[in-house]
N, CA, C and O atoms as CSV, one atom per row, in Angstrom:
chain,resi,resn,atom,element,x,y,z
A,1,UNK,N,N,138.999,107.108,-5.095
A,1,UNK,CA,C,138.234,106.864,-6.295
A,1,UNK,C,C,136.754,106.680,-5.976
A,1,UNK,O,O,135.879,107.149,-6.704
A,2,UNK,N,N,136.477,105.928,-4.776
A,2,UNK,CA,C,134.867,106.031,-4.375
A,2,UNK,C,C,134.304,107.925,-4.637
A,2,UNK,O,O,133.622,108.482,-5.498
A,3,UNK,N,N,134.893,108.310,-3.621
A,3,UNK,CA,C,134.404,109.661,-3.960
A,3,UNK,C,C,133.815,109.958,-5.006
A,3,UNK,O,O,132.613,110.201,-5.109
A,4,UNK,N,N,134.887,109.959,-6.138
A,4,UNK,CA,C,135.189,110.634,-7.240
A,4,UNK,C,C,133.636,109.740,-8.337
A,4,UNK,O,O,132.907,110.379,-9.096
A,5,UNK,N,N,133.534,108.363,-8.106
A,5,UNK,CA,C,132.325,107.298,-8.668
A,5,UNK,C,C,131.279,108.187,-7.836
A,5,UNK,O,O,130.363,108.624,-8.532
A,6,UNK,N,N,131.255,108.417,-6.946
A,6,UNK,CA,C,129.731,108.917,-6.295
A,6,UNK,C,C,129.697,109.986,-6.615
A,6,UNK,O,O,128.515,110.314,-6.508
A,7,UNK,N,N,130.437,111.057,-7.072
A,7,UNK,CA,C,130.095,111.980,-7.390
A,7,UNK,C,C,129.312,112.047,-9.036
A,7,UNK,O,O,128.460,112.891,-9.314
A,8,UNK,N,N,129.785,111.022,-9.972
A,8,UNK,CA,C,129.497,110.996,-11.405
A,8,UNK,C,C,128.474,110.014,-11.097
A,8,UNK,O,O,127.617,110.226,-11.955
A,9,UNK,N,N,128.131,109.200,-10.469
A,9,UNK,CA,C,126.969,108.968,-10.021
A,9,UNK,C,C,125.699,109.463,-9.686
A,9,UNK,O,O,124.623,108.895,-9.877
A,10,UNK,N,N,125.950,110.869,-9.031
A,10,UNK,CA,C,125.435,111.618,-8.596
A,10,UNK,C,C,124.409,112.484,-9.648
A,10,UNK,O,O,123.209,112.749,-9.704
A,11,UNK,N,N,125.905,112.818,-10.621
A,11,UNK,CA,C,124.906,113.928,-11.866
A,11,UNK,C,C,124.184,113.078,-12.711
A,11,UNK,O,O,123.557,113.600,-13.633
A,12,UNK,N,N,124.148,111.576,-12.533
A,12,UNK,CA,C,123.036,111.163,-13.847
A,12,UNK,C,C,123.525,111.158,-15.018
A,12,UNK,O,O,122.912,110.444,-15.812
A,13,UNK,N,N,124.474,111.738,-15.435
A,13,UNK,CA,C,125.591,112.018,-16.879
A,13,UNK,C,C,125.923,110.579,-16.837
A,13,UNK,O,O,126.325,110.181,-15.744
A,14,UNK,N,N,125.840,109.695,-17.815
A,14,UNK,CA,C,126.651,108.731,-18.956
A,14,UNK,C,C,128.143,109.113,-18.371
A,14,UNK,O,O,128.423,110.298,-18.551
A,15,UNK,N,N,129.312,108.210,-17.600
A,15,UNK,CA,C,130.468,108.131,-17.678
A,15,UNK,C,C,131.405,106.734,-17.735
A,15,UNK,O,O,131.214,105.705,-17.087
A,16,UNK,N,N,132.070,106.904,-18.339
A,16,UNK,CA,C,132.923,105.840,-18.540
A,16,UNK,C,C,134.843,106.045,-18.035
A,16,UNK,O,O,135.472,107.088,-18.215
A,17,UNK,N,N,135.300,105.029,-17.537
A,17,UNK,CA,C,136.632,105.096,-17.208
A,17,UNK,C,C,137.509,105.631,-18.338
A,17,UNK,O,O,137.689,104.673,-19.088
A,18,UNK,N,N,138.121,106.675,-18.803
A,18,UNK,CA,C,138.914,107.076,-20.478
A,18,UNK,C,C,138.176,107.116,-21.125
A,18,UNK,O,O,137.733,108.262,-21.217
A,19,UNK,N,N,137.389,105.972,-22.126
A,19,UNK,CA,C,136.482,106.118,-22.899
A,19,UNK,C,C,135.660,105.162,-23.208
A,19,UNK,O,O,135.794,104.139,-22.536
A,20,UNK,N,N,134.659,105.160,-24.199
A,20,UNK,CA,C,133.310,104.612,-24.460
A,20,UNK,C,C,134.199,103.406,-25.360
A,20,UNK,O,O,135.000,103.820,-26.198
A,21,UNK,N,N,134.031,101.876,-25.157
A,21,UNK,CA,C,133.904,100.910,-26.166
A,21,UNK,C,C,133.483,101.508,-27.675
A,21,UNK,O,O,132.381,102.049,-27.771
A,22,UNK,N,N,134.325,101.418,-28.823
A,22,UNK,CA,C,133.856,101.481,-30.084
A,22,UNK,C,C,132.582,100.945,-30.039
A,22,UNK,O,O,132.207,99.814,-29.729
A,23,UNK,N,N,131.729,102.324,-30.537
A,23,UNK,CA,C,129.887,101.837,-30.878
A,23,UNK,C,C,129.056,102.243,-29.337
A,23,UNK,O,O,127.868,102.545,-29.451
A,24,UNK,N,N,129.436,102.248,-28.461
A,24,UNK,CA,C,128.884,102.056,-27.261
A,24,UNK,C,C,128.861,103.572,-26.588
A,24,UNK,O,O,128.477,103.688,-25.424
A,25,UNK,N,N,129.217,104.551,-27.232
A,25,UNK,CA,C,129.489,105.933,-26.842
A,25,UNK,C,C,127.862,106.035,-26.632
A,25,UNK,O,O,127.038,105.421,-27.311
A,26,UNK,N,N,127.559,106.964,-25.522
A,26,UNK,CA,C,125.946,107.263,-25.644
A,26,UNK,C,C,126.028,108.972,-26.339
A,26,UNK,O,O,127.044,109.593,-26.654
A,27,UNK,N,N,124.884,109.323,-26.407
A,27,UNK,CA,C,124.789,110.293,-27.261
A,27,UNK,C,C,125.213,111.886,-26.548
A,27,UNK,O,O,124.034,112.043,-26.233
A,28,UNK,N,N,125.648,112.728,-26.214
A,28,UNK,CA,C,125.985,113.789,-25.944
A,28,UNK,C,C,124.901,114.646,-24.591
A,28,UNK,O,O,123.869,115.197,-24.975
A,29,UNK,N,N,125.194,114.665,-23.370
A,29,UNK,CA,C,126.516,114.734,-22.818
A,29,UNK,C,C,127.045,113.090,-21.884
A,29,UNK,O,O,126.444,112.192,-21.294
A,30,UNK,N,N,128.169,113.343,-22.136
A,30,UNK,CA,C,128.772,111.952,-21.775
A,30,UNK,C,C,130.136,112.884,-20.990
A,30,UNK,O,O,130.625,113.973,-21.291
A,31,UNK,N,N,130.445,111.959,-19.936
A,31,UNK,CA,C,131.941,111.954,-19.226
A,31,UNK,C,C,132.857,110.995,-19.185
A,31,UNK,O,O,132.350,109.887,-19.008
A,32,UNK,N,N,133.952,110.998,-19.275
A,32,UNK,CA,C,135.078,110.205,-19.425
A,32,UNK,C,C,136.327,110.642,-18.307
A,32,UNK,O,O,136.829,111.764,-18.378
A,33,UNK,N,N,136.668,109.878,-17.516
A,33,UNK,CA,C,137.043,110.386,-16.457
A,33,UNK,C,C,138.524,109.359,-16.362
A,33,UNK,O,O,138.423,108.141,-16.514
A,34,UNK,N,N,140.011,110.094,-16.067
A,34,UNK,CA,C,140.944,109.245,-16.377
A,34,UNK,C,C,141.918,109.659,-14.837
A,34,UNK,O,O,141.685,110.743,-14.303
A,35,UNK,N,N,142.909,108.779,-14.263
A,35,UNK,CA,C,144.028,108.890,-13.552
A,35,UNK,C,C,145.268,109.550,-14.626
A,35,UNK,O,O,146.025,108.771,-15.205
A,36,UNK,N,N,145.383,111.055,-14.820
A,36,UNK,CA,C,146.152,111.504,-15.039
A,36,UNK,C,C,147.747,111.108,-15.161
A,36,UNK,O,O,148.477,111.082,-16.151
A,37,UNK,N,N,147.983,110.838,-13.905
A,37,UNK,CA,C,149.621,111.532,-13.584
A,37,UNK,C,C,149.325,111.309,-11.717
A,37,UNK,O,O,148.164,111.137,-11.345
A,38,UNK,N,N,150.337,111.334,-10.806
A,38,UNK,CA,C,150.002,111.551,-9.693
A,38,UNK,C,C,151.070,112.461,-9.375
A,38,UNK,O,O,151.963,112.538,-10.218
A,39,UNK,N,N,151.189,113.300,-8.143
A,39,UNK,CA,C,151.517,114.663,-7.483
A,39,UNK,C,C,152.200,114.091,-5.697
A,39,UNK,O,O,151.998,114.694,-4.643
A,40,UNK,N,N,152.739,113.220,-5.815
A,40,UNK,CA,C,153.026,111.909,-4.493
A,40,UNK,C,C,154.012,113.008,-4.052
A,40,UNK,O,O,154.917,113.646,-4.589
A,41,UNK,N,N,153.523,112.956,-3.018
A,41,UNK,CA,C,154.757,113.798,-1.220
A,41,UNK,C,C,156.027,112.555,-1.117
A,41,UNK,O,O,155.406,111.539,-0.804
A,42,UNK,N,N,157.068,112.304,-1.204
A,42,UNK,CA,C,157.980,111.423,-1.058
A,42,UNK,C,C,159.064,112.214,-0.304
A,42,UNK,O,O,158.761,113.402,-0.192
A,43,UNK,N,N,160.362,111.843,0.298
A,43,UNK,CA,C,161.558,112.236,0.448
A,43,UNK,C,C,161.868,110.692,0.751
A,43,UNK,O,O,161.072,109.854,1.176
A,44,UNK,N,N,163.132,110.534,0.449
A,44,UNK,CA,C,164.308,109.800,0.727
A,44,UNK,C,C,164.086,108.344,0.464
A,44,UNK,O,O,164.292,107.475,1.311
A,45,UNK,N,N,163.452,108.014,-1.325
A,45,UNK,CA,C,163.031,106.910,-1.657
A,45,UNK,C,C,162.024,106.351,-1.270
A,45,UNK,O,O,161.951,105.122,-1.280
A,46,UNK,N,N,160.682,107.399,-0.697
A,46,UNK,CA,C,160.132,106.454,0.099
A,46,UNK,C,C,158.908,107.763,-0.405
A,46,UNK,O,O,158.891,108.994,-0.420
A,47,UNK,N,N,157.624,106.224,-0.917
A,47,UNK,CA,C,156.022,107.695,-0.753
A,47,UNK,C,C,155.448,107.959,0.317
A,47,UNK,O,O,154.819,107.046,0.853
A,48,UNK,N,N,155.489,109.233,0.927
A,48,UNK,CA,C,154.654,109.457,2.192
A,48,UNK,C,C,153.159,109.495,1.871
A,48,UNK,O,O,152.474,108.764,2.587
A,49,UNK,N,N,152.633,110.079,1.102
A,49,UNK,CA,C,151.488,110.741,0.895
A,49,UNK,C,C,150.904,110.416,-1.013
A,49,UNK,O,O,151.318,111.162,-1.900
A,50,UNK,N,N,149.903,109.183,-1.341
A,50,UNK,CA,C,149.842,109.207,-2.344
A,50,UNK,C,C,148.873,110.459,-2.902
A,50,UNK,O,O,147.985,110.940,-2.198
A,51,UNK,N,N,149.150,110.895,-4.189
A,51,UNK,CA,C,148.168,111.656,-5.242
A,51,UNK,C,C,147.739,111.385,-6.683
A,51,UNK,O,O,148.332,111.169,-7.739
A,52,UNK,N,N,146.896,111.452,-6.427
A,52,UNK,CA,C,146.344,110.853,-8.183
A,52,UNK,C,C,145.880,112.140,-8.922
A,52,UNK,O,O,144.744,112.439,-8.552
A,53,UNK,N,N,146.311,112.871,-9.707
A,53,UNK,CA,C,145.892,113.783,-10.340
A,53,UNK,C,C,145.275,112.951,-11.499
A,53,UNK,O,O,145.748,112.075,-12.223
A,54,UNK,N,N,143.574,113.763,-11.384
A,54,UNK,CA,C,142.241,113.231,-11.712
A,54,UNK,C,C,141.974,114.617,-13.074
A,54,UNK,O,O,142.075,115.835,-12.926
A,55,UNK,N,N,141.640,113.878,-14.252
A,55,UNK,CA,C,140.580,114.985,-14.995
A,55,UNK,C,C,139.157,113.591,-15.581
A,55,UNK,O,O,139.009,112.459,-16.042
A,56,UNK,N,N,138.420,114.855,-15.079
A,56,UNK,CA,C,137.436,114.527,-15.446
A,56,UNK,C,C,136.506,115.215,-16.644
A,56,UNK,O,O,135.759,116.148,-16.351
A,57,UNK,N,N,136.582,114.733,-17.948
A,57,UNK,CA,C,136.355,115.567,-19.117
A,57,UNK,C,C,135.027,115.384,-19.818
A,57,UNK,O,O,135.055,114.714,-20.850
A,58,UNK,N,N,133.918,115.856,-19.431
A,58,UNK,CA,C,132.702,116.636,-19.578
A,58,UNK,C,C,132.478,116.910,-21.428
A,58,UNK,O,O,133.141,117.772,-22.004
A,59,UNK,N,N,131.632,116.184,-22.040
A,59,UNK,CA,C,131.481,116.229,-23.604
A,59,UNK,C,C,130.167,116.450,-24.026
A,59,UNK,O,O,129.158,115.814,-23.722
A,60,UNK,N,N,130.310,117.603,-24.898
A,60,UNK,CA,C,128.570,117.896,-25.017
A,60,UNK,C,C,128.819,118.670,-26.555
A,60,UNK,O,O,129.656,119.506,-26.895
A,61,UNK,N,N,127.812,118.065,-27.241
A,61,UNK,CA,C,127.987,118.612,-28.822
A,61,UNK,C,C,127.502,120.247,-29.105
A,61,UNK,O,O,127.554,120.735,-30.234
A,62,UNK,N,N,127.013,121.029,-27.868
A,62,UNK,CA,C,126.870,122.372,-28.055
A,62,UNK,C,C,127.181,122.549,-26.685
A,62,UNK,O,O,127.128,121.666,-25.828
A,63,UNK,N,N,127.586,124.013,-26.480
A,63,UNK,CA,C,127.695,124.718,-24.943
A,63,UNK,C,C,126.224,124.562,-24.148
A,63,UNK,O,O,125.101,124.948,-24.473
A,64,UNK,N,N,126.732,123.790,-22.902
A,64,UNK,CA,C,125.158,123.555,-21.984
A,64,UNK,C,C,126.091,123.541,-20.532
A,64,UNK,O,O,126.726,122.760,-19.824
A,65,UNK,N,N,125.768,124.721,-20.607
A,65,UNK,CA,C,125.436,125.593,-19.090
A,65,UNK,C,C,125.011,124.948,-18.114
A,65,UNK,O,O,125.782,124.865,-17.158
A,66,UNK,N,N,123.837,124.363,-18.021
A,66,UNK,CA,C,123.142,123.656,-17.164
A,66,UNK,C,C,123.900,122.417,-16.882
A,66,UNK,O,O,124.165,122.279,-15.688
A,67,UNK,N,N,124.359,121.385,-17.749
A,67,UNK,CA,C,125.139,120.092,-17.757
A,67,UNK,C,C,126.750,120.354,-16.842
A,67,UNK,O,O,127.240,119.554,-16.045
A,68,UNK,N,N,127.332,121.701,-17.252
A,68,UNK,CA,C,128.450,121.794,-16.424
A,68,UNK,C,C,127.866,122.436,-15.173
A,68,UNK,O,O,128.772,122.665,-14.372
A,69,UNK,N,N,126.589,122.831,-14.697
A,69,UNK,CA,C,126.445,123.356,-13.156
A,69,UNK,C,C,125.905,122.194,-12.745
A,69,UNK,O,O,125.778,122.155,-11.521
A,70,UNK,N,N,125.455,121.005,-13.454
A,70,UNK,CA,C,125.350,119.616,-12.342
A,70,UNK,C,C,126.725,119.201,-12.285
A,70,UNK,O,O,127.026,118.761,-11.176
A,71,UNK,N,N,127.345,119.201,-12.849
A,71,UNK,CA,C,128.592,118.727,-12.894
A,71,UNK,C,C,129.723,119.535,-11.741
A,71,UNK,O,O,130.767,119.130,-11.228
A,72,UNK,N,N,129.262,120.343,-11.667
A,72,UNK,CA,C,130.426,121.578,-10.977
A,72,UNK,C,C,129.612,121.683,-9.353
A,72,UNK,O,O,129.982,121.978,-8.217
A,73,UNK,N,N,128.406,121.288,-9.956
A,73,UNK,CA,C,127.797,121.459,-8.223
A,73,UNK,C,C,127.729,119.997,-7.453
A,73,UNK,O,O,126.979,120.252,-6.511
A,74,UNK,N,N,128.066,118.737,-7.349
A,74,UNK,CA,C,128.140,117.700,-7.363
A,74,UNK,C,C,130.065,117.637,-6.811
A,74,UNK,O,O,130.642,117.232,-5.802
A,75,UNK,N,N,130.437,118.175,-7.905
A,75,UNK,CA,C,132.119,118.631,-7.011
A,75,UNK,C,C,132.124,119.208,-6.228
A,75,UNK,O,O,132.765,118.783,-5.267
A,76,UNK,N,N,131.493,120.432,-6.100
A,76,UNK,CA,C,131.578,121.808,-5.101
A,76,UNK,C,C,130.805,120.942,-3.603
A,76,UNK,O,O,131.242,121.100,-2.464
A,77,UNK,N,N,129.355,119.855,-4.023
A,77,UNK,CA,C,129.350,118.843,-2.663
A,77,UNK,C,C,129.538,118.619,-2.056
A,77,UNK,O,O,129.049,118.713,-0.930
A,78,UNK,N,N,131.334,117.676,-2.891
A,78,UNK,CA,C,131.892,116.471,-1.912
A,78,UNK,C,C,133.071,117.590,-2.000
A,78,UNK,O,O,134.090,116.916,-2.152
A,79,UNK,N,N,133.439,118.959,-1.981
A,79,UNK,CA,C,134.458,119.848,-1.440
A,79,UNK,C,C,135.749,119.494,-2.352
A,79,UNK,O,O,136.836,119.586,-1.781
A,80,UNK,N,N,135.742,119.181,-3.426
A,80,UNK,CA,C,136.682,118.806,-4.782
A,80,UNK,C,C,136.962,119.988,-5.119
A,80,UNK,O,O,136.079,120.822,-5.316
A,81,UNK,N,N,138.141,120.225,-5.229
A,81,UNK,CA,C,138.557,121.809,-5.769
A,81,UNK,C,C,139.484,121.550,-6.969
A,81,UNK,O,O,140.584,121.008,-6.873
A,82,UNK,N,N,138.668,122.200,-8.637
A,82,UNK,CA,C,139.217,121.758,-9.528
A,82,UNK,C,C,139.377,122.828,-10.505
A,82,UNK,O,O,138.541,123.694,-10.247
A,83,UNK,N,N,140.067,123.138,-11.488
A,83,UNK,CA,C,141.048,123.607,-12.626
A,83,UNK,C,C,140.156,123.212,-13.215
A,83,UNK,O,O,139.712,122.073,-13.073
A,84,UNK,N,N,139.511,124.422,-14.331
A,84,UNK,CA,C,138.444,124.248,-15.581
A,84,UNK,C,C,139.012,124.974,-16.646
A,84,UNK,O,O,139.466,126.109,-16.789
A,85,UNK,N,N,138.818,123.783,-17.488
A,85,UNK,CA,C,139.504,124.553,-19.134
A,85,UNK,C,C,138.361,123.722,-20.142
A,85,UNK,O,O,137.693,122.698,-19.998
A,86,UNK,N,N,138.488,124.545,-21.024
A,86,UNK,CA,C,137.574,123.880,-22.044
A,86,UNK,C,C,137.772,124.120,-23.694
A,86,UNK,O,O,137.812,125.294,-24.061
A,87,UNK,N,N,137.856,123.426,-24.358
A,87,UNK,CA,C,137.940,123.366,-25.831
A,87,UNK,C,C,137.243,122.713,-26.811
A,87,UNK,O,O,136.995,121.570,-26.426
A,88,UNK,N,N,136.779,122.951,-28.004
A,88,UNK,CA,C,136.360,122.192,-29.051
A,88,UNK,C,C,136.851,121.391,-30.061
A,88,UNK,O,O,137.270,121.821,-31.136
A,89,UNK,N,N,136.806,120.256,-29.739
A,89,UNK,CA,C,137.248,119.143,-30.774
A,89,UNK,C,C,137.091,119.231,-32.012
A,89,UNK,O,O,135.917,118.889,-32.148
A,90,UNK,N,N,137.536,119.491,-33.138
A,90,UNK,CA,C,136.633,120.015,-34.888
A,90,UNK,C,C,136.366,118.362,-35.033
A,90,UNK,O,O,135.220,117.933,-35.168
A,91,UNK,N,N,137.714,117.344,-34.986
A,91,UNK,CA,C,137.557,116.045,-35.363
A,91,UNK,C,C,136.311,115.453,-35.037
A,91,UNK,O,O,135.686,114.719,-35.803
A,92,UNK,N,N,135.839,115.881,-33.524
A,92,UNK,CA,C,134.847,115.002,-33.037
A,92,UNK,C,C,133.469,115.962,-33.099
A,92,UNK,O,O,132.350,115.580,-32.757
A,93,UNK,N,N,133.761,117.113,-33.543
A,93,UNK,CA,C,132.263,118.405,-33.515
A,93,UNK,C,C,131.605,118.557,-31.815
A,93,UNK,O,O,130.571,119.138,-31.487
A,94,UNK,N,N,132.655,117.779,-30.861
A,94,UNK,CA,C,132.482,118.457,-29.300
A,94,UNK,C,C,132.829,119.382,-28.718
A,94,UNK,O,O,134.007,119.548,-29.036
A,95,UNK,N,N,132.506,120.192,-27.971
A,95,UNK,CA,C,132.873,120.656,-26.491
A,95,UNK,C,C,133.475,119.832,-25.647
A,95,UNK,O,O,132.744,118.999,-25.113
A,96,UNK,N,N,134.775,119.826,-25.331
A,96,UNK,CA,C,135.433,119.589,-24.222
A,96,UNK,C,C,135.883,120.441,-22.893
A,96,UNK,O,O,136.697,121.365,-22.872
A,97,UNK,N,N,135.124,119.880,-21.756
A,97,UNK,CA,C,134.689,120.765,-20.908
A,97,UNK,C,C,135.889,119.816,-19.810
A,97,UNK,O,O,135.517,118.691,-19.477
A,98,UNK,N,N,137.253,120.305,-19.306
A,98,UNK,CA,C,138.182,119.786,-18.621
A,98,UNK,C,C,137.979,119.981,-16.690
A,98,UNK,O,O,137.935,121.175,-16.391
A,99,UNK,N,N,137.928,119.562,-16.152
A,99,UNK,CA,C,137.897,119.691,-14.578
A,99,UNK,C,C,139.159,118.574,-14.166
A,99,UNK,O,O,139.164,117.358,-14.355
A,100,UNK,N,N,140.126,119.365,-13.592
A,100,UNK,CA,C,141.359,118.620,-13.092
A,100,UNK,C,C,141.287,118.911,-11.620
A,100,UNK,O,O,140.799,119.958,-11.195
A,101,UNK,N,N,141.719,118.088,-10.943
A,101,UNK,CA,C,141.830,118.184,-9.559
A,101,UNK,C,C,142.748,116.820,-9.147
A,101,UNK,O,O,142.805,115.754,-9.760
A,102,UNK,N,N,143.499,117.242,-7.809
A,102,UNK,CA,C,144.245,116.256,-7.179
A,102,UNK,C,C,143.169,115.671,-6.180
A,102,UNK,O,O,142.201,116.179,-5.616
A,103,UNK,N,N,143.773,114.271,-6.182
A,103,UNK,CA,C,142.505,113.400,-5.215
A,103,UNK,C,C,143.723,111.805,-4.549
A,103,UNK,O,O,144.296,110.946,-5.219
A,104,UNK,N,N,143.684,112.052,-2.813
A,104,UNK,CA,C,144.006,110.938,-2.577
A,104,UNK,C,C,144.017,110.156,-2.503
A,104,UNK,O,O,143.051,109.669,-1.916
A,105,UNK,N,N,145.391,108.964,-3.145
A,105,UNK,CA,C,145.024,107.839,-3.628
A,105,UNK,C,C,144.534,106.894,-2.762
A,105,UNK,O,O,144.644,107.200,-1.575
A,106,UNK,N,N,144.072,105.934,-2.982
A,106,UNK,CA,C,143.009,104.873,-1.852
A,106,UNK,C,C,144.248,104.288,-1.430
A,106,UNK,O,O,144.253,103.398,-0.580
């Protein structure tokens, strides 16, 4: 998880753990970054190898190019290799810009 803080550290982007406190959202682009699910190596009742499957979800009220290449170059950095999908929220009038990647657990 250090990693993963220094890297959103890194781009200067507004992020928060899941999401912004009601009222406290800053204004567009903002990141929200959650512990998925994990991807754990186990055999025979036992975890060998923890995984935290990580998305880190990128929000911007129009398409900005520039905001996902700090974002994507800041991963590409610290050697993070991640799954990009992206969609528009109508409810919220965002861009949701998805980066998933597996990351070992501390």
């Amino acid at each position: 998880m250090d990693k993963l803080l220094t890297v959103l550290q890194e781009t200067g982007i507004p992020y928060a753990y899941d999401h912004f406190s009601e009222g406290e959202a800053p204004e567009p682009p903002f990141v929200c970054y959650l512990f998925f699910g994990s991807n754990n190596f186990a055999a025979d009742g036992h975890v060998y190898y923890k995984i935290n499957e990580v998305h880190v979800e990128l929000y911007t009220d129009c398409k900005d190019l520039s905001v996902e290449r700090t974002l994507e170059d800041a991963l590409d950095q610290h050697g993070i290799f991640y799954e990009k999908s992206e969609v528009w929220i109508e409810s919220e009038k965002l861009y949701e810009v998805l980066y998933a990647f597996d990351e070992e657990a501390d």
